[in-house]
C-alpha positions in Angstrom: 0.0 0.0 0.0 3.2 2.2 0.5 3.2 3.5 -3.4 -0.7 4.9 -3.2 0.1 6.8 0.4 2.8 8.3 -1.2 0.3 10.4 -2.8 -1.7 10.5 0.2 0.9 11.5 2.1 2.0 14.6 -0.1 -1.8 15.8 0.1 -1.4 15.3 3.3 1.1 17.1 4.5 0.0 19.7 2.5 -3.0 19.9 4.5 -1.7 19.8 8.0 0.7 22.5 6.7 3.8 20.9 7.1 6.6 21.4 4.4 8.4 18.9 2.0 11.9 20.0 3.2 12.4 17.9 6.3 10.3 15.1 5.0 12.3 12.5 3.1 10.7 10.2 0.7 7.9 8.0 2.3 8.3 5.0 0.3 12.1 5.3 0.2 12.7 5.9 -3.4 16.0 7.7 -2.3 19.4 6.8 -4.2 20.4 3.7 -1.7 24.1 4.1 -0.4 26.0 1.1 -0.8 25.4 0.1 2.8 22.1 0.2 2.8 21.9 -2.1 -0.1 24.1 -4.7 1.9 21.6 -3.8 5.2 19.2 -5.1 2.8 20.3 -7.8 1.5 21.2 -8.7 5.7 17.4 -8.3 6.9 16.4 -10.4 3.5 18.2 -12.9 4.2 17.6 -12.7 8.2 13.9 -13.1 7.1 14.4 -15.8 5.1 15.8 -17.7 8.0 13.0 -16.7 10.1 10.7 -18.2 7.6 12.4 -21.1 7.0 12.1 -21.7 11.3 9.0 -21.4 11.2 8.3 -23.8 8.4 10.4 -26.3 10.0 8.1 -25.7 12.9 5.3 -26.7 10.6 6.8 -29.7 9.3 7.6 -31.2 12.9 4.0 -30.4 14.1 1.8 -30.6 11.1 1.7 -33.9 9.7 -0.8 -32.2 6.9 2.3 -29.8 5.9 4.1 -33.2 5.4 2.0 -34.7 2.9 1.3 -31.4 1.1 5.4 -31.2 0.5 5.5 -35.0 -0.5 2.9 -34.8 -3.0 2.3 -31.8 -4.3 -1.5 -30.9 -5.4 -2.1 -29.2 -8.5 -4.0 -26.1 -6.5 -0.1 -25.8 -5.6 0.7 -24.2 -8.8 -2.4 -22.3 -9.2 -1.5 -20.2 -6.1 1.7 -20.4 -7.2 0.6 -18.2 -10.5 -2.0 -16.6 -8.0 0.8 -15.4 -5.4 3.2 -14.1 -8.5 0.7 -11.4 -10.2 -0.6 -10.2 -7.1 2.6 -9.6 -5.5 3.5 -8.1 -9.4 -0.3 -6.0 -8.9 0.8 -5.0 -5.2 4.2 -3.8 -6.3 2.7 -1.6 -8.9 0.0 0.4 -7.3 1.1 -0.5 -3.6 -1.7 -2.4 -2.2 -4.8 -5.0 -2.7 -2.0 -8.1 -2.2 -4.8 -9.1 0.8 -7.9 -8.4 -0.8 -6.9 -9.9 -4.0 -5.5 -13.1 -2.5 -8.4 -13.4 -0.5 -10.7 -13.4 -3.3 -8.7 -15.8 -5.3 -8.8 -18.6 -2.5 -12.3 -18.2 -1.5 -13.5 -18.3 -5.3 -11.2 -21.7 -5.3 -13.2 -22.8 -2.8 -11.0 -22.3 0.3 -12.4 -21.7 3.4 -12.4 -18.1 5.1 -10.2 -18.8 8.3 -7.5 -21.5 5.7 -7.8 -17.9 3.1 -6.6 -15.7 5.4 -3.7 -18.1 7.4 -2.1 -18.3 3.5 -2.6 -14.6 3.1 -0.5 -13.6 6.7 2.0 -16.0 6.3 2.8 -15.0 2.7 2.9 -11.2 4.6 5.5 -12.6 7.2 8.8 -12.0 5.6 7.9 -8.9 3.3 6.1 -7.1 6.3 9.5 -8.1 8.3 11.7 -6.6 6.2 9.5 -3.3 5.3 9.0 -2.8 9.2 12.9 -3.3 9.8 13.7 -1.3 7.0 11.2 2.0 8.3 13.1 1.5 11.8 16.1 1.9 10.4 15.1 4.7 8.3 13.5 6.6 11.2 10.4 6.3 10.2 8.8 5.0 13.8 7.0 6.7 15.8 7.8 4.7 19.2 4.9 5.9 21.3 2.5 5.2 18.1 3.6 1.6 17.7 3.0 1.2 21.3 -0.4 2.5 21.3 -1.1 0.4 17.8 0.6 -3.2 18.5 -0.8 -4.6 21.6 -4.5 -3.8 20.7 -3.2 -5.0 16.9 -2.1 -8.0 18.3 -5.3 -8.9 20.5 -7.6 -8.0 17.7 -5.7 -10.1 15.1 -5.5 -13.4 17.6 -9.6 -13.1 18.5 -10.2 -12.3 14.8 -8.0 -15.4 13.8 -9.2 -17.8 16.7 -12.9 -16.6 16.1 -12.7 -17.3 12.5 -10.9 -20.9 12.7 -13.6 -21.8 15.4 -16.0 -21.1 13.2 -14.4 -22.9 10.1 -17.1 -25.8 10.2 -19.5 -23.3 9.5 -17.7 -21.5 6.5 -20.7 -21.6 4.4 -22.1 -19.1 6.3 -18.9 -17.5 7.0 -17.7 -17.0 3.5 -20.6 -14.3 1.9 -19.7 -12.4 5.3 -15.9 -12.4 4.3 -17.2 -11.9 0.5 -19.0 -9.1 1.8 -16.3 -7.6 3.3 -14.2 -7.9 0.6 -17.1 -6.4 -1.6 -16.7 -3.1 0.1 -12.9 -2.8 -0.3 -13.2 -3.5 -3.9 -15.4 -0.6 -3.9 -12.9 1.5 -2.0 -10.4 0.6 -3.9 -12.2 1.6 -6.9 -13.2 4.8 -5.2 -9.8 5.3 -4.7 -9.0 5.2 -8.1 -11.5 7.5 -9.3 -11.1 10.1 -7.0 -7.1 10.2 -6.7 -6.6 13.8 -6.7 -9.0 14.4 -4.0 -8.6 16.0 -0.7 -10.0 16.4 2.5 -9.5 19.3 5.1 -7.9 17.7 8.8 -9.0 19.3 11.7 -7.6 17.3 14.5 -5.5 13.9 15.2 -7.7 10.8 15.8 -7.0 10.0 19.4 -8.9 6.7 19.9 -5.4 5.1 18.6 -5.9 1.5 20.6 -9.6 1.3 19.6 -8.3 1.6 16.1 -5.1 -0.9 16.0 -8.1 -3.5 17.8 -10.6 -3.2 15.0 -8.2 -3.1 12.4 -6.6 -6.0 13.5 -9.8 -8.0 14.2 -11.2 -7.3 10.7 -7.6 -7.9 9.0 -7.7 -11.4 10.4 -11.5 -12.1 9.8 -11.4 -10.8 6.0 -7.3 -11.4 5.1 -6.4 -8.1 5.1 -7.2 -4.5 5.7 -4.9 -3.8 8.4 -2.9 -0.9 6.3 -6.5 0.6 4.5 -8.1 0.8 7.7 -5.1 1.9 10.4 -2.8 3.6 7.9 -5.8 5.1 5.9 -7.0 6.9 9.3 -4.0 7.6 10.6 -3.5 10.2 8.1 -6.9 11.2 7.6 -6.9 11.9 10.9 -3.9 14.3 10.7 -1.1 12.3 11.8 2.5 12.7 10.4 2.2 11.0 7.0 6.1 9.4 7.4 5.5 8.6 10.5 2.4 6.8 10.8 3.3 5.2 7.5 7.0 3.3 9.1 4.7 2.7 12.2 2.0 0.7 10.5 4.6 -1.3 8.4 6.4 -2.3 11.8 3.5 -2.9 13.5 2.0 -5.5 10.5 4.8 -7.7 10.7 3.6 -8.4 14.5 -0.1 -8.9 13.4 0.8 -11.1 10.4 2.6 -13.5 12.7 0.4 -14.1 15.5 -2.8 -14.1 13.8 -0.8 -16.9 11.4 0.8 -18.6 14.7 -3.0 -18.4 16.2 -4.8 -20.0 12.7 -1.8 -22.7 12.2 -2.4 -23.4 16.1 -6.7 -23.8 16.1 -7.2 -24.6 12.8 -7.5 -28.9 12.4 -6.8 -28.7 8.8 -4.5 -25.9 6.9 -4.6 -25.6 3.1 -0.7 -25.9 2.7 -1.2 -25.9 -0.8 -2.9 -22.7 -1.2 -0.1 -21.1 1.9 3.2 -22.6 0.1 1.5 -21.8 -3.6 1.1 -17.6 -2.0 4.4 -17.8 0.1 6.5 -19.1 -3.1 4.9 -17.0 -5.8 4.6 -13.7 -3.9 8.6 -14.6 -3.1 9.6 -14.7 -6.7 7.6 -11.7 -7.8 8.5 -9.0 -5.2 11.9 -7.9 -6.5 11.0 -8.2 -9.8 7.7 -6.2 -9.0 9.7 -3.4 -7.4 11.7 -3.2 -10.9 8.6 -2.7 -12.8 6.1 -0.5 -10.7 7.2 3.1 -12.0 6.2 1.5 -15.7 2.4 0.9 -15.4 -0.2 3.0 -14.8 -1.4 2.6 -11.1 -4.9 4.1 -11.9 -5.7 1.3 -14.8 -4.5 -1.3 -12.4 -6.6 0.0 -9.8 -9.6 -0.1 -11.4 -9.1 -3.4 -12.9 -8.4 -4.9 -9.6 -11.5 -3.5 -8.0 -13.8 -4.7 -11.1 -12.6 -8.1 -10.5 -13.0 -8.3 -6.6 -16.0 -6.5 -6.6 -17.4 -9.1 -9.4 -15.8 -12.1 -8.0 -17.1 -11.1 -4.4 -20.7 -10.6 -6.1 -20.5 -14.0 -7.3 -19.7 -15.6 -4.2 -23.0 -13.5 -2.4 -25.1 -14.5 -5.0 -24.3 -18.2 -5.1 -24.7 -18.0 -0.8 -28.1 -16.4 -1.6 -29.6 -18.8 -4.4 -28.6 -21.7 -2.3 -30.6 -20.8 0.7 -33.5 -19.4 -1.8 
């Protein structure tokens, strides 16, 4: 979501009438020192590790992760496809990796709570290494992440444990989550339309924990949201655009991980096929995507990603609603 609030941010700024000159770029598009680069390629490969742990957590304790790895389903490779483009899509206009994702598996017939656990655990390591990477940069505002993470944190584990619980019943779940997902597409769409507006700030939001607590509980429930809905306020609300931007990025590698660690932990059956297919693809596509994001137009891919979540989410309500007709 970085490359849209970049925009965002400008307006702003502009609007709680601070100035450009102190502000470096929010999304870090700076000439990198040599350094930095090799700080880079440090927390990548730290990440990696910490990935690979956790996998090799999953293949001790989940005899389901076994089987996937030792014969691979053909789903495999559709997420696999599915992970690539939308970490290609999220690269180029900065968001909808959650929403689109989330979509995909539920339209493959994957239930809401098994969606969202491939979603956050295909967040882990980029959410890792953006939230390092805004520390290091600055970009943290200490007293914000520690109004945002513990409320994050409790909303993400009772969004994750409520949805797992009810994963018998995803029937009924899934329009609920399609309905969800309905109403980004239509922000996101919105969004698109109405780029160049903006809207007058009178004063900072102040209900910070209430906020970090929904957005976490509905990132968990619907796969994502947690940077529309925090970050998204955050600024609307008048809060340093830099800033809240580093602070949300640390903040969502914390809420990615233990709403994962809470879904992998309830859950009796996890669609490793769908999570390996997300983690893979997304993997492969992300420095290529960062390569090719200043080359297409943001606003066309906006618009055609909301088209097809809005449709696809359509689909799914109507399908809920004929079958109970």
């Amino acid at each position: 979501m970085e490359k849209e609030l970049t925009t965002l941010a400008a307006s702003a700024a502009a609007t709680t009438g601070e100035t450009d000159a102190a502000i470096p770029p929010v999304n870090g598009t700076a000439p990198e020192t040599a350094n930095f680069r090799k700080q880079r390629w440090i927390y990548g490969i730290a990440g990696i590790l910490i990935l690979g742990i956790i996998l090799g957590v999953a293949w001790w304790q989940s005899p389901d992760f076994r089987t996937y790895v030792e014969d691979v389903p053909t789903t495999f490779y559709y997420f696999l496809v599915a992970g690539f483009i939308f970490a290609m899509i999220d690269g180029a206009i900065g968001m909808s990796y959650g929403i689109t994702s989330t979509t995909f598996s539920l339209s493959m017939g994957i239930p809401p709570a098994s969606a969202s656990t491939a979603v956050h655990i295909s967040e882990i390591l980029s959410c890792g290494i953006a939230g390092w990477m805004h520390m290091r940069m600055g970009n943290v505002n200490k007293k914000l992440f520690k109004m945002l993470i513990l409320p994050g944190i409790a909303g993400a584990m009772i969004g994750a444990y409520l949805l797992s619980s009810l994963e018998h019943y995803s029937q009924y779940t899934k329009p609920v989550v399609s309905l969800y997902t309905l109403i980004l597409g239509t922000v996101i769409l919105m969004r698109a339309i109405n780029v160049q507006r903006k809207k007058q700030v009178d004063k900072k939001i102040k209900r910070i924990g209430l906020l970090g607590f929904g957005g976490g509980f509905i990132d968990a429930i619907g796969g994502g949201g947690w940077g529309s809905i925090v970050l998204s306020s955050l600024i609307a609300g008048g809060r340093h655009p830099r800033f809240s931007l580093g602070t949300v990025k640390a903040t969502r590698f914390f809420i990615a991980m233990l709403s994962s660690l809470t879904f992998v932990t309830v859950l009796y059956h996890v669609h490793w096929d769908a999570v390996l297919g997300l983690v893979i693809g997304s993997a492969i596509a992300s420095p290529i995507a960062a390569k090719v994001s200043n080359k297409i137009s943001a606003k066309t891919i906006m618009v055609a990603v909301a088209v097809i979540v809005i449709l696809a989410s359509v689909r799914s309500i109507f399908m809920f609603v004929h079958k109970i007709i």
